[in-house]
N, C-alpha and C positions, 0 to 999 in steps of 0.2 A: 289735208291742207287745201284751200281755196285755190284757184286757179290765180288770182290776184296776189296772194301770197306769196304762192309758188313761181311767180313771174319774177317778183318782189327779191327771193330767194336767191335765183339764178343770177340774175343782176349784181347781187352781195357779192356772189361767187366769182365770177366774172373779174367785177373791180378788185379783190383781193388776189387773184392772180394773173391782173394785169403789175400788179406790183413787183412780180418776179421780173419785168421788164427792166427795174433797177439792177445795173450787174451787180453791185456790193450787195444788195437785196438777197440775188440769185445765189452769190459764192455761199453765203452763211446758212440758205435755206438749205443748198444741195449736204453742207457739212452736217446741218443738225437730221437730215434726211437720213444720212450714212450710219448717224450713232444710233435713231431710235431703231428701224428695222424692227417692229411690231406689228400682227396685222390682224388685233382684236383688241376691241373697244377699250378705251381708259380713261381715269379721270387726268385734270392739269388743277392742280394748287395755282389760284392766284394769288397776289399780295396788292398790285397797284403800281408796284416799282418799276422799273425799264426789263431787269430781268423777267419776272414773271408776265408782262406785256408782250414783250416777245415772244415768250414764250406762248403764248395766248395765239398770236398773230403763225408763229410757225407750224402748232399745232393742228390750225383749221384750214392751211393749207394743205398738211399731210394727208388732213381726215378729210378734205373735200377729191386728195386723187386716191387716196386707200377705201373712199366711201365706209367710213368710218364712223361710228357715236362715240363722240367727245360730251364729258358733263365737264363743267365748269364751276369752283368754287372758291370761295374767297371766306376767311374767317375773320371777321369780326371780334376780337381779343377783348373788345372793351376795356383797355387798359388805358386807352385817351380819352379826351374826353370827345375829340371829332372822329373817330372810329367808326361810328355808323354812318357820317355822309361822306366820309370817301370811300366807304363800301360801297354806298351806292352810288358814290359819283362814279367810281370805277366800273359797276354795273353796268349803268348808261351809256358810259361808254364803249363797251365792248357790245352790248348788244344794239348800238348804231352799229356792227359790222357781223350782225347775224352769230355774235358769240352769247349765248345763252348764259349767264353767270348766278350763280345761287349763293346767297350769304348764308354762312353758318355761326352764331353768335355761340360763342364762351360766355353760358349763365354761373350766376355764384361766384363764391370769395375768390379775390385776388391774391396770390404770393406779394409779402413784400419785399422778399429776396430769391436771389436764384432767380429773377421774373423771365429773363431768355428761355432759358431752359426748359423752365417748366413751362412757357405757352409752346414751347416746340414742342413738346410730348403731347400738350391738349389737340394743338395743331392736327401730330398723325392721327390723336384718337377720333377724333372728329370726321377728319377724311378717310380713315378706316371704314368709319361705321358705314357712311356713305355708299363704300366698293364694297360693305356685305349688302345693302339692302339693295342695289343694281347688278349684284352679281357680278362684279369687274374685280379681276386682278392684278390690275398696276394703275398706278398714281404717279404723276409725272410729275418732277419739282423741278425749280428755277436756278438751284444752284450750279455756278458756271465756274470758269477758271480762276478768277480770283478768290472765290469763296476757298476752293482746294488750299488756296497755297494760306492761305487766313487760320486754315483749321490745321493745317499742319504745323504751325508755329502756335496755336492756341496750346495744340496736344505738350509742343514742347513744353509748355512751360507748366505743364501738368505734370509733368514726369511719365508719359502716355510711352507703353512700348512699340512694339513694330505694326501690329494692329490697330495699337490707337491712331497712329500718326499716318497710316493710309486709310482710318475708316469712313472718310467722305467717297466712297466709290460711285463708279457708275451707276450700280445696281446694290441695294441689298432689301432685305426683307424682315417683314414686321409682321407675326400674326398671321403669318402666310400670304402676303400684300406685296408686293414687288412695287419698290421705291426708284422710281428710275430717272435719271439726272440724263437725260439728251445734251444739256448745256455744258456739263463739265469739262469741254475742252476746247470750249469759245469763250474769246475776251468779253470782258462787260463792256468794253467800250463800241463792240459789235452791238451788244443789245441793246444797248442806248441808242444806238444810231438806229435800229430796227423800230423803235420805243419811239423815237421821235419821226419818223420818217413815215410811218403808218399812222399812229394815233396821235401826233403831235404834241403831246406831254404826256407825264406820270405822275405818280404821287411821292412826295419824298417825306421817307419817315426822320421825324427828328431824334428819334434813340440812334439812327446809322450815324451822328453827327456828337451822341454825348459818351467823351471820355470816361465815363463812369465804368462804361461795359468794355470789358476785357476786348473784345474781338475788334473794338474800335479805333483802342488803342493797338493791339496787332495793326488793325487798318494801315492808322499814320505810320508805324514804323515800316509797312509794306512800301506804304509810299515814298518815305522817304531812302528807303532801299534801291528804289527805283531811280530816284534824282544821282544816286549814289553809281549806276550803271549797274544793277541786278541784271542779270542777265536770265531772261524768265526762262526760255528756251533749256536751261542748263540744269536750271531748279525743277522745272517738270520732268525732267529727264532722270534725275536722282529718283523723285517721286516715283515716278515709274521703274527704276532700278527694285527699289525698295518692295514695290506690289508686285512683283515678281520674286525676289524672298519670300514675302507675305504668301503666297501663292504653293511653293514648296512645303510650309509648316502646315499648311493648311492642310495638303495630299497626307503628309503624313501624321496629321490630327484626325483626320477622317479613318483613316486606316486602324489607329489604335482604337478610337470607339468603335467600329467595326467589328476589332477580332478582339480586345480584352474588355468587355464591357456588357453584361446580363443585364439589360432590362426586361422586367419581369411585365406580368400583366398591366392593363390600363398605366402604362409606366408612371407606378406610385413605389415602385421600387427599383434599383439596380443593384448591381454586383461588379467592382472592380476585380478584375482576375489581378494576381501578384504581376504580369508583366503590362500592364498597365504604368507600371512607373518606372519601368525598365528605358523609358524612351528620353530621350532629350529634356530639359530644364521646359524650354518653352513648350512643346508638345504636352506634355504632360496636363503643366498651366493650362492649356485651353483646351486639354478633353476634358478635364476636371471641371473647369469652367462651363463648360458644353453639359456638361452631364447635372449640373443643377440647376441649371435653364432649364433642363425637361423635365427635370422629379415635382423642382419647385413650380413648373408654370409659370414661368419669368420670359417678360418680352428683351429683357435687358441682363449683361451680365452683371455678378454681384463685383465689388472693387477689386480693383486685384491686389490689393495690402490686403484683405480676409482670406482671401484663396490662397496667397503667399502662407499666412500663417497656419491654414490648416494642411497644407504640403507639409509643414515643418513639422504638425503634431504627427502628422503620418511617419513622419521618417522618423521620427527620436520618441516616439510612445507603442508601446504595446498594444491601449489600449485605451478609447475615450471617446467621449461622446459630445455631441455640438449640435446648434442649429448656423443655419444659415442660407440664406437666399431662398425659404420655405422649404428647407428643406432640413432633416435630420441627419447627420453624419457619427456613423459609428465603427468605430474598428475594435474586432473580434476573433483575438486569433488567427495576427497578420490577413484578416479578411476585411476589405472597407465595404460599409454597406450604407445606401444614400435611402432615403425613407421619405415621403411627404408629408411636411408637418402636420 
C-alpha cells in the first residue's frame, strides 16, 4: 500500500473510532464486543438494512483493535428488479469508510414459492463458498433481538419442537462454517440508531413490509403485542429458560450417539445398538435424526413427521426397509442398519 493510501487509511480509522465518542455509540459497541470474543479472521453478510450496517460499522471497529481481516459481502438475490444498484449503492457506501464490500449475484431460475427460504439457503451457500476459498471459519450475520423473538412465533405456528423454537441461536453451524449472530441480544432500534448515526441511511426492502410473507405478518402481530405491553424482558427470559432444556437433551443426544451407535467406515454405514431406543421420546428423535445427516450427507435435518414415522415402523415391525434423507433404513433382526443411498 502507498504511503498516500496508507495515510488515507489511518485517517478512516481514526474518524470511525472517534465515533465511540458517542455514549449510546460506546454502550452497544462494548455489548456486541462481549458477545463476538473471536480473534481469527471472519466474513460479515451484508444486506443494506440498519441491521447488517451496523453491523458492518461494529465489525470494523473490532477488526481495526483485534487487527483483524474482515471480507465483506452482500448478495445480490436478483429477485427485484433494483437489486444490483443498491448492491452497489450500499457498496459505495461502505467503502467511503474503508469497508471493502463484494457483491455476490444469485445466477439462474427463480423460486416462485417458498422465495424466503429458499434465497436464505442460496444466501449460506454462496457465503460458504466464499469461507472455503479464504480459508475462514465463521460468517457473521445481522440477526438481532427481534429477529429471535419473530422466529420463535414463526416455529410456533409450524408446530416446531423444543429445537425448533430456539434454533436462531447465537452460534450454529453449516458444513463446518460457524454462523455467528453477535446481534442477537441487541434491539433493532439500537441498530438503527447505529445505521443512522454512522452512515446516515439504509436500504429498506419492500418484502419487510408485504403481508404475503409469513414473518411479517408475525412482524405486525409482534408489534402490536407491544402496544399491548409485552414485556420483552420476560419473553427472552422464557426463551432462554427453554435453551437450557434444549441444552440437557442435547448432553444426552450426544451421549447416546456416542455409546449406542456404529459408524462404520467412510461413514456410509451405521449400526444402532438395541439401547439406542432405550432413551427418552425426544433423545431418541434427534440421534436418529443426527445419524442421517451423517449417512445421508445432509446439511439440514429431514421433517420430523418422516423421522416420527420411521421410530414407529421401528417399534411395531420386525422388519422393513425405507429410504429417506439419502439414506437407506433397514431393520434386521431387531437390528437397525442406516446405508447411503
Amino acid at each position: 500500500m502507498s504511503p498516500k493510501n496508507l495515510n488515507a487509511l489511518k485517517k478512516t480509522h481514526k474518524f470511525l473510532l472517534n465515533k465511540l465518542k458517542d455514549r449510546r455509540t460506546l454502550q452497544i459497541y462494548k455489548k456486541f464486543e462481549t458477545e463476538l470474543t473471536i480473534n481469527k479472521n471472519f466474513i460479515v453478510a451484508v444486506s443494506g438494512g440498519p441491521d447488517s450496517l451496523a453491523l458492518s460499522f461494529l465489525t470494523k471497529i473490532y477488526s481495526i483493535k483485534k487487527s483483524l481481516d474482515v471480507k465483506y459481502f452482500i448478495i445480490d438475490h436478483r429477485l427485484r428488479k433494483n437489486s444490483k444498484s443498491e448492491a452497489e449503492y450500499v457498496q459505495k457506501k461502505l467503502n467511503n469508510f474503508s469497508i471493502k464490500l463484494n457483491i455476490l449475484t444469485w445466477r439462474g431460475l427463480k423460486p416462485k414459492k417458498n422465495i424466503q427460504a429458499i434465497a436464505r439457503d442460496k444466501r449460506y451457500q454462496l457465503l460458504g463458498d466464499m469461507a472455503k476459498k479464504y480459508r475462514i471459519q465463521n460468517i457473521l450475520l445481522g440477526h438481532h433481538l427481534d429477529d429471535l423473538f419473530e422466529n420463535f412465533f414463526i416455529r410456533i405456528l409450524r408446530g416446531s419442537g423444543l429445537q425448533g423454537l430456539i434454533s436462531l441461536d447465537r452460534e450454529t453451524k453449516i458444513n463446518k462454517i460457524n454462523l455467528i449472530r453477535p446481534l442477537i441480544n441487541i434491539d433493532k432500534k439500537d441498530l438503527i440508531y447505529i445505521s443512522n448515526y454512522i452512515f446516515g441511511s439504509y436500504i429498506k426492502d419492500p418484502s419487510n413490509e408485504d403481508d404475503k410473507f409469513k414473518r411479517v405478518k408475525i412482524r405486525n402481530f409482534l408489534n402490536q403485542l407491544n402496544l399491548e405491553g409485552l414485556d420483552r424482558k420476560k419473553f427472552f427470559l422464557t426463551i432462554k429458560n427453554l435453551k437450557i432444556a434444549n441444552e440437557n437433551i442435547r448432553f444426552y443426544t450426544k451421549k447416546n450417539l456416542e455409546k449406542n451407535v456404529t459408524i462404520l467406515k467412510n461413514k456410509q454405514n451405521a449400526i444402532l445398538k438395541e439401547n439406542f431406543f432405550s432413551q427418552s421420546n425426544e433423545v431418541i428423535f434427534r440421534s436418529l435424526a443426527e445419524v442421517i445427516k451423517i449417512i445421508g450427507k445432509k446439511y439440514y435435518s429431514v421433517r420430523g413427521k418422516k423421522i416420527d414415522k420411521i421410530i414407529s415402523l421401528i417399534n411395531s415391525k420386525s422388519s422393513f426397509k425405507v429410504t429417506l434423507g439419502g439414506c437407506i433404513i433397514k431393520k434386521v433382526n431387531e437390528t437397525v442398519i442406516l446405508s447411503k443411498e
